[in-house]
Short mmCIF file of the C-alpha atoms (twelve columns), coordinates in Angstrom:
data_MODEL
# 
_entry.id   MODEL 
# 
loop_
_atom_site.group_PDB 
_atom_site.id 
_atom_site.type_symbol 
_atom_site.label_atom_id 
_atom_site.label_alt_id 
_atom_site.label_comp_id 
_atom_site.label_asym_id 
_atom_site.label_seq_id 
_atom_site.Cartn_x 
_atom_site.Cartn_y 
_atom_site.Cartn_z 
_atom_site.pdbx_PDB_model_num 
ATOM 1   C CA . UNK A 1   35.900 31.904 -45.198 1 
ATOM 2   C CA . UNK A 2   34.002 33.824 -47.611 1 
ATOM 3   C CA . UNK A 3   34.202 37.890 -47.400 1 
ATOM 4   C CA . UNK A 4   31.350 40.367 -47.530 1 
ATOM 5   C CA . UNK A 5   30.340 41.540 -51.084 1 
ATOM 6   C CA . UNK A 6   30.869 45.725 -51.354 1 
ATOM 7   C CA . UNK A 7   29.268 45.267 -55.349 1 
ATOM 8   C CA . UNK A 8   25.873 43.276 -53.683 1 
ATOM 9   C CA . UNK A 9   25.474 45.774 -50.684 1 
ATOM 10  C CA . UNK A 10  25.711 48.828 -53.010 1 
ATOM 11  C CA . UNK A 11  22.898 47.406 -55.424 1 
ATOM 12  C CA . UNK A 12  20.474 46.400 -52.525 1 
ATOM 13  C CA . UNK A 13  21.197 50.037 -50.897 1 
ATOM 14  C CA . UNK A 14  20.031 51.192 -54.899 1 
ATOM 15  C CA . UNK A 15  17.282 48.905 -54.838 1 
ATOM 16  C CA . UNK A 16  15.919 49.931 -50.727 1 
ATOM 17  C CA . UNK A 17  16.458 53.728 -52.051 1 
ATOM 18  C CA . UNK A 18  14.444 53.464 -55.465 1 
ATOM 19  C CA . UNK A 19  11.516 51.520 -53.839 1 
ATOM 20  C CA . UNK A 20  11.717 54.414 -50.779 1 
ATOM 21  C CA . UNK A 21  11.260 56.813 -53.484 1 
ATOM 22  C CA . UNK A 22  8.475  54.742 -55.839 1 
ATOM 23  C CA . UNK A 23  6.885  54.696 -52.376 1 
ATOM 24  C CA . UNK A 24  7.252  58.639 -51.581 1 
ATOM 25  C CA . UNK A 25  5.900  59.588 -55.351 1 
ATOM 26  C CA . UNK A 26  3.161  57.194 -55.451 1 
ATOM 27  C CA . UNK A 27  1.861  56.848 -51.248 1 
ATOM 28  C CA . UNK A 28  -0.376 59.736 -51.043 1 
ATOM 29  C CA . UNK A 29  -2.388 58.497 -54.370 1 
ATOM 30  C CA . UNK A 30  -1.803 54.892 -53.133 1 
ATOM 31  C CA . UNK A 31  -3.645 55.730 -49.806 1 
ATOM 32  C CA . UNK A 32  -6.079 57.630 -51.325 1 
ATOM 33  C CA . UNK A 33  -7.184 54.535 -53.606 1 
ATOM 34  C CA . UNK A 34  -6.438 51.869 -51.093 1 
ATOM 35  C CA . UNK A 35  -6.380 53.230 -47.562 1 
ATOM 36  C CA . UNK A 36  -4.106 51.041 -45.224 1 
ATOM 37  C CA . UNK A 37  -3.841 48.482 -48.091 1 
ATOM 38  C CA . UNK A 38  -0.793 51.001 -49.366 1 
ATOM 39  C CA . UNK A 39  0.767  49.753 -46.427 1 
ATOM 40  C CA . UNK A 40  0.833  45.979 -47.232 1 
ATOM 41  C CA . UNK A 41  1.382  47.465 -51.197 1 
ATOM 42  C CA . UNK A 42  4.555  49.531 -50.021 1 
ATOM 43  C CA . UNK A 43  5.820  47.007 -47.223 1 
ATOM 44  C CA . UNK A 44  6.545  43.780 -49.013 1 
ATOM 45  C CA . UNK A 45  9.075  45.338 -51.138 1 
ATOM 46  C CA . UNK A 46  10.571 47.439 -49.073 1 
ATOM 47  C CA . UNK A 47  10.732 44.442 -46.345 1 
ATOM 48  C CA . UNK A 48  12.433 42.250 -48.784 1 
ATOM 49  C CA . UNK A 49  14.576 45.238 -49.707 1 
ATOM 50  C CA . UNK A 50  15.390 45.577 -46.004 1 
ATOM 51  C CA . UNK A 51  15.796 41.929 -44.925 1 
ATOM 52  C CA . UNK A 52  18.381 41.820 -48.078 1 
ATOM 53  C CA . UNK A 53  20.618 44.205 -46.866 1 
ATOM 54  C CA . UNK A 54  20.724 43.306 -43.033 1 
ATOM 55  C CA . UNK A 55  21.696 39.747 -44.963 1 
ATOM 56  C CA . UNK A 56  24.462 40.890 -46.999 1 
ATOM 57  C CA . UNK A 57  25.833 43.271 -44.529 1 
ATOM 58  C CA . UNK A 58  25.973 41.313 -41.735 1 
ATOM 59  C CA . UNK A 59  26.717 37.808 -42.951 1 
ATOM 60  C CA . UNK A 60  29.738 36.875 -44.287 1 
ATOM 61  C CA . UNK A 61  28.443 32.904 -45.136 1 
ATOM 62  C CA . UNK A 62  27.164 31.905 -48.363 1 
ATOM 63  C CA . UNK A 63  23.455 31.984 -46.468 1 
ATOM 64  C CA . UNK A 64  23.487 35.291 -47.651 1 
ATOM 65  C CA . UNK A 65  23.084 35.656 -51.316 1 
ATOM 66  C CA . UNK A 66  20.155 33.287 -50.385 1 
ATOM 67  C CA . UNK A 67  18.236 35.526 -48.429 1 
ATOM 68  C CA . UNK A 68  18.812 38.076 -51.254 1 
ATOM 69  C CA . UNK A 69  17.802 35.387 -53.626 1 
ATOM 70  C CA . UNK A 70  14.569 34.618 -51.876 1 
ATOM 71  C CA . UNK A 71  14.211 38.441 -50.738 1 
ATOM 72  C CA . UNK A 72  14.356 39.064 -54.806 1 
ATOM 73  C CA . UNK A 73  12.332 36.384 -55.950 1 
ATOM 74  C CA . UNK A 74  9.365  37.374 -53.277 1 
ATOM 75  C CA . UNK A 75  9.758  41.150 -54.178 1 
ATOM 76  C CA . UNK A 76  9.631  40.658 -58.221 1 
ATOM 77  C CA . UNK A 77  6.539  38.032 -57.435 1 
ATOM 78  C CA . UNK A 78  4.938  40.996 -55.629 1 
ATOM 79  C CA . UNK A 79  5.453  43.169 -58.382 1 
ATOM 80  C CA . UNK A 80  4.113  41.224 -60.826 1 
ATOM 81  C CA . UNK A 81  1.082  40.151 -59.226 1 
ATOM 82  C CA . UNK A 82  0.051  43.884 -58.543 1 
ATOM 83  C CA . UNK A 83  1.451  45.211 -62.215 1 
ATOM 84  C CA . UNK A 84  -1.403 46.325 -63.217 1 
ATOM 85  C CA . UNK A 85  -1.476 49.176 -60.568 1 
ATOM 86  C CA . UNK A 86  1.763  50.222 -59.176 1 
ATOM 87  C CA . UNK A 87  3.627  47.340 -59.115 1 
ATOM 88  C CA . UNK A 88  6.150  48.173 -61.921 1 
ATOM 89  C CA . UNK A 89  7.501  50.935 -60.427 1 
ATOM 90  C CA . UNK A 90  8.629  47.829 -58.155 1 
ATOM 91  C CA . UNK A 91  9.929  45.741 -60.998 1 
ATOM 92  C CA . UNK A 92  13.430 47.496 -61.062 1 
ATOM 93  C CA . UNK A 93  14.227 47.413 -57.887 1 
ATOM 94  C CA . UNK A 94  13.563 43.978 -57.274 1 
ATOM 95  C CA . UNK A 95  15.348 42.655 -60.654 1 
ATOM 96  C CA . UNK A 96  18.204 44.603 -58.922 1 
ATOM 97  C CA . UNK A 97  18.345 42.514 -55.715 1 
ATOM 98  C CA . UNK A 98  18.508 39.286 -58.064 1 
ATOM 99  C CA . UNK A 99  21.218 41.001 -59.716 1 
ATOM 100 C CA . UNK A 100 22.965 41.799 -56.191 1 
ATOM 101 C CA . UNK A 101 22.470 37.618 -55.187 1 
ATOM 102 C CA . UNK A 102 23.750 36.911 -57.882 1 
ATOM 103 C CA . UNK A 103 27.010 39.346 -57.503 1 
ATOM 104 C CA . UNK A 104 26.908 37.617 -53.969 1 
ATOM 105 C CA . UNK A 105 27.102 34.306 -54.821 1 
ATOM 106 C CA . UNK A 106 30.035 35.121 -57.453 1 
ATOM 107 C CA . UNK A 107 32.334 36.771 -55.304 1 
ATOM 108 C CA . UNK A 108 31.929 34.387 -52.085 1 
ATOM 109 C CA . UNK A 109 32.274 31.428 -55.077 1 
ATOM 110 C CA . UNK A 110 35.718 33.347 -55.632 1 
ATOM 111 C CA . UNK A 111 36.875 33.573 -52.496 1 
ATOM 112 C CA . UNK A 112 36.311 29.799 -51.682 1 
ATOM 113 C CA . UNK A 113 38.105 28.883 -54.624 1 
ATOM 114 C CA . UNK A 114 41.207 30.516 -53.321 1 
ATOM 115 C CA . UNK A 115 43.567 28.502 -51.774 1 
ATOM 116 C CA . UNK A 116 44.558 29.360 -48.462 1 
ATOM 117 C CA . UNK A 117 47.936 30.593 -47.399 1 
ATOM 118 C CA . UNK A 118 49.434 29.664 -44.238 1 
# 
């Protein structure tokens, strides 16, 4: 049975925290420009951010580090298609949840290659 990965959870609770503070530094000027737009702007990351770690903290299958993997791939999508405003202050934080699926999928691959004792 494959284990929780400690190395994944820590870099999607760095991720959540930098896009919480991309969203504190820019949201005032963000709803300024865009009104309740900077809600949709601000939300898809940060619910992709979310929806990661309630994945890779509460699953121990290899599902997991396929949410993260689609939670990633959605987030860095966002970023790029609104780069030309704010979006790359979401860049890093969503490369780092493709780095944390892919930490996932390495150390549940590990642990199913271990034989079992009995």
């Amino acid at each position: 049975m494959a284990t929780r990965s400690r190395g994944a959870c820590g870099l999607v609770v760095v991720s959540l925290a930098g896009l919480v503070g991309v969203a504190a530094w820019y949201g005032r000027a963000a709803w300024a420009d865009s009104g309740a737009f900077a809600l949709v702007l601000f939300g898809v990351p940060l619910a992709c951010a979310a929806l990661a770690l309630w994945a890779e903290s509460g699953s121990s299958t290899l599902l997991a580090p396929a949410v993260v993997t689609g939670c990633g791939a959605v987030s860095v999508g966002w970023s790029l298609v609104t780069g030309l405003g704010i979006g790359l202050g979401f860049l890093l934080p969503s490369l780092l949840l493709l780095v944390a699926a892919t930490i996932s999928w390495v150390d549940r691959g590990r642990d199913r290659a271990r034989p079992l004792r009995g």
